[in-house]
C-alpha positions as YAML, in Angstrom:
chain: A
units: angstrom
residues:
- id: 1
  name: UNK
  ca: [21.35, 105.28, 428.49]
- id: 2
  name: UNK
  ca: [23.85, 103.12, 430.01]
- id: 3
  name: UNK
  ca: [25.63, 106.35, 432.10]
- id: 4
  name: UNK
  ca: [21.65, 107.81, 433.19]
- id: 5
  name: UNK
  ca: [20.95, 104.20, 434.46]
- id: 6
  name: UNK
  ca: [23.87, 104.63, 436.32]
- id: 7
  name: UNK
  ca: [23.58, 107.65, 437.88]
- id: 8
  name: UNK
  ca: [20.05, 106.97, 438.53]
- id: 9
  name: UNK
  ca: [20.92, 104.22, 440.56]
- id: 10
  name: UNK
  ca: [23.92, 105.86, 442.06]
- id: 11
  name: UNK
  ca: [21.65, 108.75, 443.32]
- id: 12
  name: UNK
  ca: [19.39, 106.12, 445.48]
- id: 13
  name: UNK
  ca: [22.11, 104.44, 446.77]
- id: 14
  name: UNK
  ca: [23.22, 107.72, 448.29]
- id: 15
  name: UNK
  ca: [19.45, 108.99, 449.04]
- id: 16
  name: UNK
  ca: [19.10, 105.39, 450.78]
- id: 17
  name: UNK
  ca: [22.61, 105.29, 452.77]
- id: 18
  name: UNK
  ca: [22.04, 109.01, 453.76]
- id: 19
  name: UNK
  ca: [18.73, 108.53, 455.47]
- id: 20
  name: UNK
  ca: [20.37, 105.47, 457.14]
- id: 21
  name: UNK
  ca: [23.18, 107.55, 458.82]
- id: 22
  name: UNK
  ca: [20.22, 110.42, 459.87]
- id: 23
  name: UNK
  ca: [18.57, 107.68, 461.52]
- id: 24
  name: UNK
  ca: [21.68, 105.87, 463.26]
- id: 25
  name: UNK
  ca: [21.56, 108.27, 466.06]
- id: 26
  name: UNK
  ca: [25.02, 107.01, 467.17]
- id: 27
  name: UNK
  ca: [27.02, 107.26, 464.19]
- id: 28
  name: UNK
  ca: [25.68, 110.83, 463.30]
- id: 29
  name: UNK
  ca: [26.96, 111.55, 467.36]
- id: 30
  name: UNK
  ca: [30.14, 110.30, 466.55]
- id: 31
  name: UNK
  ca: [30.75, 112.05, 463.29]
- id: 32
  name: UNK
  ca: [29.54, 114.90, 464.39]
- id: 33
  name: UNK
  ca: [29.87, 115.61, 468.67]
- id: 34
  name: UNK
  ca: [32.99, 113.74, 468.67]
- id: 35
  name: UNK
  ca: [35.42, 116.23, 466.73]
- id: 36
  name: UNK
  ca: [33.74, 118.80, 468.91]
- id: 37
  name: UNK
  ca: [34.84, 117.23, 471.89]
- id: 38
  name: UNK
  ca: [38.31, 116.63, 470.08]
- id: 39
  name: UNK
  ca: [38.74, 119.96, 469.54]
- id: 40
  name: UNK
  ca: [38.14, 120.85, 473.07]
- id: 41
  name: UNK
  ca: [39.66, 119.10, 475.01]
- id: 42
  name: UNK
  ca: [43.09, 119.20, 472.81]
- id: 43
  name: UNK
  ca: [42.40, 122.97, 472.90]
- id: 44
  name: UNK
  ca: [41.92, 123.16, 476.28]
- id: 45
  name: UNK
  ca: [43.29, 120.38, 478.23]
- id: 46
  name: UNK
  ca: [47.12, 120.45, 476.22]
- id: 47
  name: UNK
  ca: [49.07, 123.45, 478.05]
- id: 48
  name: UNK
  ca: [52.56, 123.46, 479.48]
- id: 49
  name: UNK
  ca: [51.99, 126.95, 480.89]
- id: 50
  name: UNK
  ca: [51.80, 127.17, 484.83]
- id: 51
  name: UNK
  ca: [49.17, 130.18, 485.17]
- id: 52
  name: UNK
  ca: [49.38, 130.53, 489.11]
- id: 53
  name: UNK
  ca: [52.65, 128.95, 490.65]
- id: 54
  name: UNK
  ca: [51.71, 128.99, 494.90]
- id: 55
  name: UNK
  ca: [54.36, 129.79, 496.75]
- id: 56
  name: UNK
  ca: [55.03, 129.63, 500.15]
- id: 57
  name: UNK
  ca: [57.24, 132.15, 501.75]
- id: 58
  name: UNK
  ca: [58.76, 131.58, 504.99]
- id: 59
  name: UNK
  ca: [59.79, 134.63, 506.99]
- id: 60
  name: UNK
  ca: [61.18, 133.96, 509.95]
- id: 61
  name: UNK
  ca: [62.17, 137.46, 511.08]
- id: 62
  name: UNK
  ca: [60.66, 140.96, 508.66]
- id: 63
  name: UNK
  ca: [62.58, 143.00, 507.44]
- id: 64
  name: UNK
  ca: [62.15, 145.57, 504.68]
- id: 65
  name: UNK
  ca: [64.42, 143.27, 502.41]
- id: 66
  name: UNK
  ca: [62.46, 140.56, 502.71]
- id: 67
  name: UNK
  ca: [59.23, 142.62, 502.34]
- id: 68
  name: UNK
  ca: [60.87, 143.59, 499.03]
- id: 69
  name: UNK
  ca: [61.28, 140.41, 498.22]
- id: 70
  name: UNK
  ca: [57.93, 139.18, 498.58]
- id: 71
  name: UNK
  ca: [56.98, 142.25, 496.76]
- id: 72
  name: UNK
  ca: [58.81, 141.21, 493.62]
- id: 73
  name: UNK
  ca: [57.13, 137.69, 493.59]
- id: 74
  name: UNK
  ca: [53.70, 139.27, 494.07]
- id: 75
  name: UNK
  ca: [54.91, 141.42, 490.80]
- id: 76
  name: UNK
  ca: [54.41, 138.55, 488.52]
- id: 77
  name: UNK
  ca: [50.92, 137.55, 487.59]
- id: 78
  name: UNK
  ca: [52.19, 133.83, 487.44]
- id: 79
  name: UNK
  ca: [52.81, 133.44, 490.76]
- id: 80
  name: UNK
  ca: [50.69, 133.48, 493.86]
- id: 81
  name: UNK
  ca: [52.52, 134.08, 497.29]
- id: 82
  name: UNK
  ca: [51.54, 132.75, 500.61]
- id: 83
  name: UNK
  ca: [53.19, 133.90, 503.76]
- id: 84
  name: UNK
  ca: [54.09, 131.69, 506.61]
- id: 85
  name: UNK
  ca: [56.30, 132.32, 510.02]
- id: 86
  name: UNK
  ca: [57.50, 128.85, 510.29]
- id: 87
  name: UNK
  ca: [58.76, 126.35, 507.84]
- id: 88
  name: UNK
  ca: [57.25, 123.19, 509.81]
- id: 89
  name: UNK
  ca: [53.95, 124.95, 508.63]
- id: 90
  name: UNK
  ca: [55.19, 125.40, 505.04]
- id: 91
  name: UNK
  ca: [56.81, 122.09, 504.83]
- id: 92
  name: UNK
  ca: [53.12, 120.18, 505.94]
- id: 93
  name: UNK
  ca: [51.16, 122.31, 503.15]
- id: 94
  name: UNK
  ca: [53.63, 120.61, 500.33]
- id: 95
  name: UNK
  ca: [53.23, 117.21, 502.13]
- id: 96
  name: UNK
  ca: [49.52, 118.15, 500.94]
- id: 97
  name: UNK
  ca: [50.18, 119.48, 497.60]
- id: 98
  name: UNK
  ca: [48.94, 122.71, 498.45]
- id: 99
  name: UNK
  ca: [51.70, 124.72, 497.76]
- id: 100
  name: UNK
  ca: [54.22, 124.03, 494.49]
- id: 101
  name: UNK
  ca: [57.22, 125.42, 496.21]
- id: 102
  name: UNK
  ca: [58.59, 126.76, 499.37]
- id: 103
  name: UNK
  ca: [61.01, 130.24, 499.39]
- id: 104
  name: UNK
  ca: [63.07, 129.68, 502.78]
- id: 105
  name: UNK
  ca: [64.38, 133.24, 504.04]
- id: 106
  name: UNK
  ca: [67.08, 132.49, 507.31]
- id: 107
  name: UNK
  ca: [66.32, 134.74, 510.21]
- id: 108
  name: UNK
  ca: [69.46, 136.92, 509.12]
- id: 109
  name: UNK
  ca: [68.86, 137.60, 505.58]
- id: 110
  name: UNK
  ca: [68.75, 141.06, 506.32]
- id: 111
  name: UNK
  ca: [72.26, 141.54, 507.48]
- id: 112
  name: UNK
  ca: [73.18, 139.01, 505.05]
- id: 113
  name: UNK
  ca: [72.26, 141.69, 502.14]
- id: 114
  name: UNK
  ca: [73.31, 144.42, 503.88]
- id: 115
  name: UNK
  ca: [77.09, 142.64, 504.09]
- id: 116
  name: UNK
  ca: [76.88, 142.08, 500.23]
- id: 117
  name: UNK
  ca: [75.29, 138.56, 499.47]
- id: 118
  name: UNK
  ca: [72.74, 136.81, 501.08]
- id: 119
  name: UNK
  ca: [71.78, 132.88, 500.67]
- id: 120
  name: UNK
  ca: [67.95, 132.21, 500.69]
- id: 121
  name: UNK
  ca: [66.27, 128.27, 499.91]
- id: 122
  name: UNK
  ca: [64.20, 127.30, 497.28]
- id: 123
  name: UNK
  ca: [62.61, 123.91, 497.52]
- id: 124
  name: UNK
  ca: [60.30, 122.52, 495.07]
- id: 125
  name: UNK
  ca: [57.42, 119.78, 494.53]
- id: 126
  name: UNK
  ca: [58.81, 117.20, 492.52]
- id: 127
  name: UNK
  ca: [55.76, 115.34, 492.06]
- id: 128
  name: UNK
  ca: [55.54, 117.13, 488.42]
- id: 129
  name: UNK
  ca: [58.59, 117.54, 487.36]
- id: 130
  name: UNK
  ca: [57.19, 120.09, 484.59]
- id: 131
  name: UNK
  ca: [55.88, 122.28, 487.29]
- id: 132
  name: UNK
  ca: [59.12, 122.37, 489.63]
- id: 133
  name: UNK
  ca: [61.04, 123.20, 486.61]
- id: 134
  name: UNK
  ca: [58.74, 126.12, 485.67]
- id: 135
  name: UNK
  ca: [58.41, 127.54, 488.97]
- id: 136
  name: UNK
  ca: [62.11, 127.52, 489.64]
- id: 137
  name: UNK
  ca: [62.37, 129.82, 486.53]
- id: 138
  name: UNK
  ca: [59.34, 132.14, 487.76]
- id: 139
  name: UNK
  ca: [61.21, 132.53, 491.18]
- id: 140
  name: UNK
  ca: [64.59, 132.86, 489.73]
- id: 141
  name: UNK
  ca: [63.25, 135.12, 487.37]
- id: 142
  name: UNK
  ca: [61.54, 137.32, 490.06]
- id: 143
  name: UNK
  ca: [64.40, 137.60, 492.28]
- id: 144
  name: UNK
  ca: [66.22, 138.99, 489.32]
- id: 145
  name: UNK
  ca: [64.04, 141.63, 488.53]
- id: 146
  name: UNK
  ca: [63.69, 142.60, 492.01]
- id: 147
  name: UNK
  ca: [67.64, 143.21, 492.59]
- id: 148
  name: UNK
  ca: [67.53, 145.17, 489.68]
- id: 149
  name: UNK
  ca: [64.91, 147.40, 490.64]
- id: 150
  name: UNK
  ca: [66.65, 147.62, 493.95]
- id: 151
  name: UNK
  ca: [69.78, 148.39, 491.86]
- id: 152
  name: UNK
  ca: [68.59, 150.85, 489.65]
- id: 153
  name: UNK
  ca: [66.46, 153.06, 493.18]
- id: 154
  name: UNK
  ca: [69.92, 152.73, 494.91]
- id: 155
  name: UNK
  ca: [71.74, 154.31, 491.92]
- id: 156
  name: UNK
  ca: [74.61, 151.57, 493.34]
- id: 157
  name: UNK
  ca: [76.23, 148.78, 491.18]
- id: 158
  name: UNK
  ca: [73.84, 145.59, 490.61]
- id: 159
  name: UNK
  ca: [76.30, 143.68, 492.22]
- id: 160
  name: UNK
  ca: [75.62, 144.94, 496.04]
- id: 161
  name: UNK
  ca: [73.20, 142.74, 497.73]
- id: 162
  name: UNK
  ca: [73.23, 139.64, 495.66]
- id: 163
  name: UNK
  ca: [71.03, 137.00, 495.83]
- id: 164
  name: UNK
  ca: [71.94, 133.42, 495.71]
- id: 165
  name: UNK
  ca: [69.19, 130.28, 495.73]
- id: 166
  name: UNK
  ca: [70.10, 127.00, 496.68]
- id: 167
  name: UNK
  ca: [67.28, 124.99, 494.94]
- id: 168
  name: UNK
  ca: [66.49, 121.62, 495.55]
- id: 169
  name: UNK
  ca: [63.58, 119.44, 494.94]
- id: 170
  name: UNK
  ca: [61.34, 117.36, 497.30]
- id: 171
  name: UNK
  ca: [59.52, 114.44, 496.08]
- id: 172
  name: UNK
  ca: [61.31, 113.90, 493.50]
- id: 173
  name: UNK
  ca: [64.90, 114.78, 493.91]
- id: 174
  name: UNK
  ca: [66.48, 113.06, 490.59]
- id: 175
  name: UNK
  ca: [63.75, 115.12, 488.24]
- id: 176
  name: UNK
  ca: [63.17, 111.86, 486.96]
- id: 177
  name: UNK
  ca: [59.76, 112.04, 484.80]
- id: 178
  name: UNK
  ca: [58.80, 108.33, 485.05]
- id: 179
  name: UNK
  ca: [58.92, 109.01, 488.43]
- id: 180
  name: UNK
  ca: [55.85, 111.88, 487.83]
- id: 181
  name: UNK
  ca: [54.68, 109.62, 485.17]
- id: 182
  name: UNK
  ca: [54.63, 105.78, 485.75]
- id: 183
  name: UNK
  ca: [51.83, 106.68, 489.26]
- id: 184
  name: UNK
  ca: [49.52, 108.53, 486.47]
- id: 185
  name: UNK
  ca: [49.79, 105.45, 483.76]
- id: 186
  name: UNK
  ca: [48.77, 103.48, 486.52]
- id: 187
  name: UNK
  ca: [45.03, 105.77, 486.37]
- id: 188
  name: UNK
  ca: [44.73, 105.10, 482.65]
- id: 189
  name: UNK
  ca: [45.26, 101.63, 482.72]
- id: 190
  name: UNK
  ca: [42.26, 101.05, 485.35]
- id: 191
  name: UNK
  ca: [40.41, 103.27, 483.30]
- id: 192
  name: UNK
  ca: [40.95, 101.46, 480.43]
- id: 193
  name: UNK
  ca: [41.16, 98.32, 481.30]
- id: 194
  name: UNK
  ca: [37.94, 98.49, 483.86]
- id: 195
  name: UNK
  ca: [35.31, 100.52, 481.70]
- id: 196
  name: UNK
  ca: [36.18, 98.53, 478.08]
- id: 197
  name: UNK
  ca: [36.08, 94.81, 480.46]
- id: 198
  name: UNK
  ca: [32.37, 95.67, 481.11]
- id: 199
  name: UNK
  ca: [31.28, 98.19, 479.00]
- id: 200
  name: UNK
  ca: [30.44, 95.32, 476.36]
- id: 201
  name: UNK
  ca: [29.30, 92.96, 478.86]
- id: 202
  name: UNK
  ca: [25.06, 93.90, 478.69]
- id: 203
  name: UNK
  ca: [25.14, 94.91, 475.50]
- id: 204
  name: UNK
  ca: [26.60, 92.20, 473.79]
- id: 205
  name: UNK
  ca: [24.26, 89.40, 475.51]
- id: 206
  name: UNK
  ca: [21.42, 92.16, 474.51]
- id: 207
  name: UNK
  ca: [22.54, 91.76, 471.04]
- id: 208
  name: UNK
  ca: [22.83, 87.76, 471.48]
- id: 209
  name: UNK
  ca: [19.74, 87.60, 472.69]
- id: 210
  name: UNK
  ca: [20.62, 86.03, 475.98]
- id: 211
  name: UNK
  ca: [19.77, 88.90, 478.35]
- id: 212
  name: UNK
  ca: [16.24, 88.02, 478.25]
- id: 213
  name: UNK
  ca: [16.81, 84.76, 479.18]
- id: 214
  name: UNK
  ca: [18.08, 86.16, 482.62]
- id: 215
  name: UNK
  ca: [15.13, 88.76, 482.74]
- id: 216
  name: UNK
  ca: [12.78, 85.58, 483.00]
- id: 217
  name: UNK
  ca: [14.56, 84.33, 486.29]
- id: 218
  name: UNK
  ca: [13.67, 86.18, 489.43]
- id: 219
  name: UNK
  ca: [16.91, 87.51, 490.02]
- id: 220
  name: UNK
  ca: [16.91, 91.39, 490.71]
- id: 221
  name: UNK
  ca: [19.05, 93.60, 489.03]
- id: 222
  name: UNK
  ca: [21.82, 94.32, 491.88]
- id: 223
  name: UNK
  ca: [21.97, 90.16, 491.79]
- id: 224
  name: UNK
  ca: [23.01, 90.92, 487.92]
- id: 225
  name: UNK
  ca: [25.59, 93.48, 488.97]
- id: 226
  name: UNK
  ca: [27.22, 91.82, 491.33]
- id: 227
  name: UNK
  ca: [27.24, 88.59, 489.63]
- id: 228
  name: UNK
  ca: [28.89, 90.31, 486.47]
- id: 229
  name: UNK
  ca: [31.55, 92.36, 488.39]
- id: 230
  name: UNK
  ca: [32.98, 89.63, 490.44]
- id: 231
  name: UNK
  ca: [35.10, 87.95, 487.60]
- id: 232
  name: UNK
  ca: [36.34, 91.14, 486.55]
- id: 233
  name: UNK
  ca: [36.96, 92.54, 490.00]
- id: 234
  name: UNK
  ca: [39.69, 89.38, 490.25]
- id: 235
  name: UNK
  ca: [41.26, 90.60, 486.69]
- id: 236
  name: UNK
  ca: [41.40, 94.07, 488.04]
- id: 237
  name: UNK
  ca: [43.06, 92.93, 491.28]
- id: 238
  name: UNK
  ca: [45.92, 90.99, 489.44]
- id: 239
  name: UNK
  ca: [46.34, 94.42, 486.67]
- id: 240
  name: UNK
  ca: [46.55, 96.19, 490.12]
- id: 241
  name: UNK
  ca: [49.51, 93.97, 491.26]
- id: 242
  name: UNK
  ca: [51.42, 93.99, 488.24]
- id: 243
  name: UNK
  ca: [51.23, 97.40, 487.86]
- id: 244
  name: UNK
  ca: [52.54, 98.35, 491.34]
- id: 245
  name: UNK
  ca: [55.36, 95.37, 490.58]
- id: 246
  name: UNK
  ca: [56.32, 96.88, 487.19]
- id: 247
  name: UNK
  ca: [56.31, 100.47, 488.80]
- id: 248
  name: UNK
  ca: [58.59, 99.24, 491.80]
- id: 249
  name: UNK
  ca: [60.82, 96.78, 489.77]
- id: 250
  name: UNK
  ca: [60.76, 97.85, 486.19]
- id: 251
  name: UNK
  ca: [60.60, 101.57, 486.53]
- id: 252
  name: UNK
  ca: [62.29, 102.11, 490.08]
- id: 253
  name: UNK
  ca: [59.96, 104.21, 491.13]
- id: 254
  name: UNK
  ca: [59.49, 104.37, 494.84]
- id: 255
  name: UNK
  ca: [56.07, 103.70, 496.63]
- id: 256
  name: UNK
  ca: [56.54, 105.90, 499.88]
- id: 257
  name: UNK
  ca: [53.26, 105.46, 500.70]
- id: 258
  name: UNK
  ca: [52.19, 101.99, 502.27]
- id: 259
  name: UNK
  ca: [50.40, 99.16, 500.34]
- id: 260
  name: UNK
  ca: [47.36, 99.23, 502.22]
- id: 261
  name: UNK
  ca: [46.79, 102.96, 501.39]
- id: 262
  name: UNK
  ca: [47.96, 102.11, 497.86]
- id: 263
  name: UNK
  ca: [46.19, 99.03, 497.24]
- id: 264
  name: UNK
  ca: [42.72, 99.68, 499.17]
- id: 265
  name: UNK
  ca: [42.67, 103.34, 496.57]
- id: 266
  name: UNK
  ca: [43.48, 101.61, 493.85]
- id: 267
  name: UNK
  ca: [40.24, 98.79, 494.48]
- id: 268
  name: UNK
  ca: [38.24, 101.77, 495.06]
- id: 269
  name: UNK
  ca: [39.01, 103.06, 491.68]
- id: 270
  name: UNK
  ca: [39.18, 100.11, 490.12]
- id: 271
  name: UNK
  ca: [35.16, 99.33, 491.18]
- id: 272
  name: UNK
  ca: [34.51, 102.90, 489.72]
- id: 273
  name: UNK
  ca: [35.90, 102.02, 486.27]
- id: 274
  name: UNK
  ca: [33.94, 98.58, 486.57]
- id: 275
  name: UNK
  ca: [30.82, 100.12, 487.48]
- id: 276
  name: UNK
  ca: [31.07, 102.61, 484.77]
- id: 277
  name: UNK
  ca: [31.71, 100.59, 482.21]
- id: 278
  name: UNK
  ca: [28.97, 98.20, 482.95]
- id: 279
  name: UNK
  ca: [26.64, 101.38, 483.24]
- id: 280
  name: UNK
  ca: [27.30, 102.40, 480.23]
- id: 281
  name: UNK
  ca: [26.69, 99.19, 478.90]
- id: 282
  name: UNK
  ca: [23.47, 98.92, 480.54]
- id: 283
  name: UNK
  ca: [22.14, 102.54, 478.62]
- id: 284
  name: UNK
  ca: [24.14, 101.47, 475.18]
- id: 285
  name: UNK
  ca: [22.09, 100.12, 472.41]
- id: 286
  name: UNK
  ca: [25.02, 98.45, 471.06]
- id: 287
  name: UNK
  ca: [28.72, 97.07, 471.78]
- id: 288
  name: UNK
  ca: [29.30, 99.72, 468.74]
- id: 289
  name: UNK
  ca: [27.85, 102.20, 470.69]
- id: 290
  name: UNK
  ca: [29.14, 101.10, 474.29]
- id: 291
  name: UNK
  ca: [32.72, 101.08, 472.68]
- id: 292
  name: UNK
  ca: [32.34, 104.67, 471.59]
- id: 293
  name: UNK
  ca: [30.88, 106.25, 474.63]
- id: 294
  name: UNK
  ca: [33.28, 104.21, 476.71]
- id: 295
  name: UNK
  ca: [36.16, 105.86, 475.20]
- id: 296
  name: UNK
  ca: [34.72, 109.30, 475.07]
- id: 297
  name: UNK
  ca: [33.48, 109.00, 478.85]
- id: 298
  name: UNK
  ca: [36.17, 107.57, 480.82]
- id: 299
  name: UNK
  ca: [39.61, 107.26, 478.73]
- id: 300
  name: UNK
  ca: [39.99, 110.43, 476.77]
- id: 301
  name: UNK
  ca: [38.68, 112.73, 479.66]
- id: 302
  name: UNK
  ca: [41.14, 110.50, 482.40]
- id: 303
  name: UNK
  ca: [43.67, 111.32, 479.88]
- id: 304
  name: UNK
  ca: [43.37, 115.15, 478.91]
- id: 305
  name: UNK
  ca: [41.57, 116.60, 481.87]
- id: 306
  name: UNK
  ca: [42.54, 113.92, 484.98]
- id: 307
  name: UNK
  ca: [46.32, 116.12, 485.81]
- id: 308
  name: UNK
  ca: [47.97, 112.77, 484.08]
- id: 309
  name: UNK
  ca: [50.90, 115.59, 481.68]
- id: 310
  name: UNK
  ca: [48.94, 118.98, 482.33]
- id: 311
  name: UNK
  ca: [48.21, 121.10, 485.55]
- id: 312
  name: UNK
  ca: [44.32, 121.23, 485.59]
- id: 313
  name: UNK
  ca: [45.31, 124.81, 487.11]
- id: 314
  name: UNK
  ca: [45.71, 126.77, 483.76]
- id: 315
  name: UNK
  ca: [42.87, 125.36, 482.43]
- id: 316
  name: UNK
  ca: [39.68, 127.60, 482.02]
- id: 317
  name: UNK
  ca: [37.29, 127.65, 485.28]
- id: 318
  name: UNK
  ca: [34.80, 125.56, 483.55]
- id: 319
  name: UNK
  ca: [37.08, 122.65, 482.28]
- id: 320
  name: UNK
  ca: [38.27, 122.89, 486.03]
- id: 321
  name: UNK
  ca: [35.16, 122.57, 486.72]
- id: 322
  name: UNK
  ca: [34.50, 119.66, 484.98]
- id: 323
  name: UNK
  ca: [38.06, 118.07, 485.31]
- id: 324
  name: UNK
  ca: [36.83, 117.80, 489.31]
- id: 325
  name: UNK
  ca: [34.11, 115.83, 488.43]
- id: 326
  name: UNK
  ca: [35.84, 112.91, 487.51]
- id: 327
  name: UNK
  ca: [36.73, 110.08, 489.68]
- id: 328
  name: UNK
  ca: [40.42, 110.02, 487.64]
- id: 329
  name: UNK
  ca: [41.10, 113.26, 488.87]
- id: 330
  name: UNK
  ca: [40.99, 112.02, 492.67]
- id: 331
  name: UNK
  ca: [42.40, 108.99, 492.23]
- id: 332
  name: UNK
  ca: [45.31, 111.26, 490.16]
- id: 333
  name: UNK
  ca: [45.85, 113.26, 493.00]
- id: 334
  name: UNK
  ca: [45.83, 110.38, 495.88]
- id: 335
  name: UNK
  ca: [48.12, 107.85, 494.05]
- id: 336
  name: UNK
  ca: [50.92, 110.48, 493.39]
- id: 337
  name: UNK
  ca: [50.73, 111.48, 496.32]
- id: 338
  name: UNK
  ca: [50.98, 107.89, 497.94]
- id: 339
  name: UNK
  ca: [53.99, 107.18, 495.14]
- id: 340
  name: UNK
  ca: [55.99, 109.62, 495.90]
- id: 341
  name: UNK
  ca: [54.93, 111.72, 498.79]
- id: 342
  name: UNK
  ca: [54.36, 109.06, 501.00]
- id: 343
  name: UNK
  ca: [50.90, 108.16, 503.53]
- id: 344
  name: UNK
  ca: [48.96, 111.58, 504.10]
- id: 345
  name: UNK
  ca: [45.71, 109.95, 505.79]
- id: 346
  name: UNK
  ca: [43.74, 112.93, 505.79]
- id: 347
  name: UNK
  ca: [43.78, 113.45, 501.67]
- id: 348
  name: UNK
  ca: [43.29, 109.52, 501.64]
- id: 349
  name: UNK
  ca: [40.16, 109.63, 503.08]
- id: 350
  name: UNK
  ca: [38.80, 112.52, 501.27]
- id: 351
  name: UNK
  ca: [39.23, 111.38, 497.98]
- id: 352
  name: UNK
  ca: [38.55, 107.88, 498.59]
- id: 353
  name: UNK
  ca: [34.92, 108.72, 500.29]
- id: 354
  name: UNK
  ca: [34.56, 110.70, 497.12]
- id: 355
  name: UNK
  ca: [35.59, 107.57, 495.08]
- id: 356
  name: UNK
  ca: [33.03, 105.74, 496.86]
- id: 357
  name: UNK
  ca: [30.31, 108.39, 496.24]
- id: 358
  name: UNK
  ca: [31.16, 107.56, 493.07]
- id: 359
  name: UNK
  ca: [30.92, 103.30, 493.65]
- id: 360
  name: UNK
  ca: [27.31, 104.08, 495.16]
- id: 361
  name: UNK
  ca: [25.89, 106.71, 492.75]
- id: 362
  name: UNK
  ca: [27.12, 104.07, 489.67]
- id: 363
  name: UNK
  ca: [26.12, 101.20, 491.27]
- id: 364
  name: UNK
  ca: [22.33, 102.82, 491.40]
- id: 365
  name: UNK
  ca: [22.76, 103.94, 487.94]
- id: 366
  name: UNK
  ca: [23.67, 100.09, 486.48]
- id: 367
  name: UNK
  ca: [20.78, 98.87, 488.89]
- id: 368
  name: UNK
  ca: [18.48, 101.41, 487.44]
- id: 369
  name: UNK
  ca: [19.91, 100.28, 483.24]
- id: 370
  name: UNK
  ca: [18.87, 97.13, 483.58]
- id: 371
  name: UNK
  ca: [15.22, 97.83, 485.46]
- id: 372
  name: UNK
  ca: [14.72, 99.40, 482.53]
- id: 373
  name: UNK
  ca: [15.51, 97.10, 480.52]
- id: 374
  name: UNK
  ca: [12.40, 94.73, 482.25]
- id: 375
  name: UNK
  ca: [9.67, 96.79, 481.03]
...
C-alpha cells in the first residue's frame, strides 16, 4: 500500500508541476524556442568559408595576357572580379571595405610574360585576418591554374611565362588577430554590458512593487527614461574609456582613426544597448524573463551574426538579411574600420545615422513599455 501511496502521490506532483511549466509561458519559450535558435545560428552563423572573395583588378594597359588572367579568376566560383583602370580608384574602394583585395598588373606585364616571368601585386585587407589569408590562397590558386592551362594550349614547358605575386597586406600588415579581434570585443562588451545594466532595471522595481509608486507621480514616461539611463550612460562612458585604453596599451592595437570618430560611435552604440535593454525590460514580466530575452536579443545575435569571427558574406541571404538588422553589425563595421583603417567620414555617418534610427525607434518603444504599463 505503502509503494501505490507513493506513486499516487508521485503522479500529482508531476500532473501539478507539468501544468505549471504549460502555463509559464517563458520557461516553455526557453526550453523549447531557445535550442531552435541554438541550432541556427551555430548552424548558420559558424563558417570559415569565404563564398565570394571581391577582387579588384587593376589594368593599367590590356592585353590578351592580362585578359587571361582575369579570365582565370572569373573561373572560380569563390571569387568575384571587379575591373578598374587605375589603382587610386582601387586603393579608395578597400579604404571602404568594398573590395577584400586588390590584383595590381604594371603597365608592362605583357612583355614581362612574353620575356619569361612577369611580377604582378597582390595586396590584401587585413582587417580580417581570416579573410586575407583565404583570399591570398584563392588568387594564388587561380593564377596557378591559369598558367597551366596556358601551358598545356601552348604545348610549351609550364615554366615559360611564370607568374610571381608579391603579396602584402594593408590594414593589418603583421596578420596579427588581436589586431582583427580586440575592435570586435569592444561591440560585445557594450552589448553586454549596456542591455544586462538596464534590462533588469523596470522589471525588478515591477517585481518590488515600487514602480507604481512612480506611476502615481505625474512624471511622463520619457521623464522615466531619461532619468534611468543617465547613471548608466556615465558607467558606459568610463567601460568606453577603458576599453579603448586596454586596446591601445594592453593589446597594441592601433586606433588610426581619431577619438572623436571613435568615441562619438561608440556613445551612439552604447545608448542603443541602453535603450534596448531597458526596452526589454519595460515588455518583460520578470528579471527571469528580461535576463533571458536579453541574452537571446542582443548578445548571442552581436556575437554569431554581427561579423565579430565570421564573414556575414557566406551566410544564407536570409541570415544576411537579418544579420543587417542589427545595430552590432554597423557599429562592427564602423569601429574596425576606425581601428585599423583609419577616419572614412562618409561610412561614419552612414552607420551612425543608422545607429541613431536605432536610439529614436528604441527610445519610442521604452516610452511606449511603460505607457502601458499605466493602464
Amino acid at each position: 500500500m505503502s509503494s501505490i501511496a507513493f506513486f499516487r502521490r508521485l503522479y500529482a506532483l508531476i500532473i501539478k508541476e507539468s501544468r505549471q511549466l504549460l502555463r509559464d509561458k517563458s520557461s516553455l519559450a526557453i526550453g523549447l524556442v531557445l535550442p531552435i535558435i541554438l541550432i541556427l545560428l551555430f548552424g548558420y552563423g559558424l563558417s570559415f568559408d569565404l563564398s565570394n572573395g571581391r577582387v579588384a583588378v587593376v589594368v593599367q594597359q590590356s592585353s590578351p595576357q592580362s585578359e587571361q588572367l582575369i579570365s582565370g579568376l572569373n573561373g572560380t566560383k569563390y571569387l568575384s572580379v571587379t575591373p578598374y583602370t587605375n589603382f587610386h580608384d582601387a586603393e579608395e574602394a578597400m579604404g571602404r571595405a568594398e573590395v577584400d583585395a586588390i590584383v595590381h598588373l604594371p603597365s608592362d606585364f605583357a612583355s614581362q610574360l612574353e620575356n619569361g616571368s612577369a611580377t604582378i601585386q597582390m595586396i590584401s585587407n587585413g582587417r580580417s585576418t581570416s579573410i586575407a589569408t583565404t583570399i591570398q590562397g584563392y588568387i594564388s590558386g587561380a593564377f596557378a591554374t591559369a598558367q597551366a592551362i596556358q601551358a598545356d594550349r601552348s604545348q610549351s614547358s609550364p615554366a615559360i611565362g611564370m607568374i610571381t605575386v608579391e603579396q602584402r597586406m594593408w590594414f593589418n600588415e603583421s596578420a596579427n588577430s588581436m589586431w582583427f579581434l580586440v575592435p570586435g570585443l569592444i561591440v560585445l562588451i557594450l552589448t553586454l554590458i549596456g542591455a544586462f545594466l538596464t534590462g533588469l532595471l523596470i522589471a525588478r522595481e515591477r517585481e518590488r512593487g515600487t514602480l507604481e509608486a512612480v506611476f502615481v507621480t505625474p512624471v511622463r514616461p520619457l521623464e522615466i527614461v531619461i532619468a534611468k539611463l543617465t547613471p548608466y550612460i556615465v558607467i558606459g562612458i568610463v567601460d568606453i574609456v577603458m576599453c579603448l585604453l586596454a586596446a591601445s596599451w594592453i593589446f597594441d592595437v592601433p586606433i588610426r582613426g581619431s577619438l572623436l570618430s571613435v568615441v562619438s560611435a561608440s556613445f551612439l552604440y552604447l545608448m542603443v544597448s541602453l535603450l534596448l535593454g531597458l526596452t526589454i525590460s519595460g515588455f518583460a514580466q520578470s528579471q527571469f524573463q528580461a535576463s533571458q530575452i536579453a541574452l537571446l536579443a542582443s548578445f548571442m545575435p552581436a556575437l554569431m551574426l554581427s561579423g565579430f569571427v565570421f564573414d556575414t558574406r557566406n551566410l544564407p541571404v536570409v541570415v544576411q538579411v537579418v544579420s543587417h538588422l542589427l545595430p552590432a553589425t554597423h557599429f562592427m563595421t564602423l569601429i574596425k574600420t576606425l581601428f585599423l583603417g583609419g577616419d572614412d567620414w562618409r561610412l561614419w555617418f552612414k552607420e551612425c545615422g543608422i545607429l541613431m534610427i536605432y536610439v529614436v525607434l528604441l527610445t519610442v518603444a521604452s516610452c511606449r513599455s511603460l505607457k502601458k504599463r499605466l493602464r
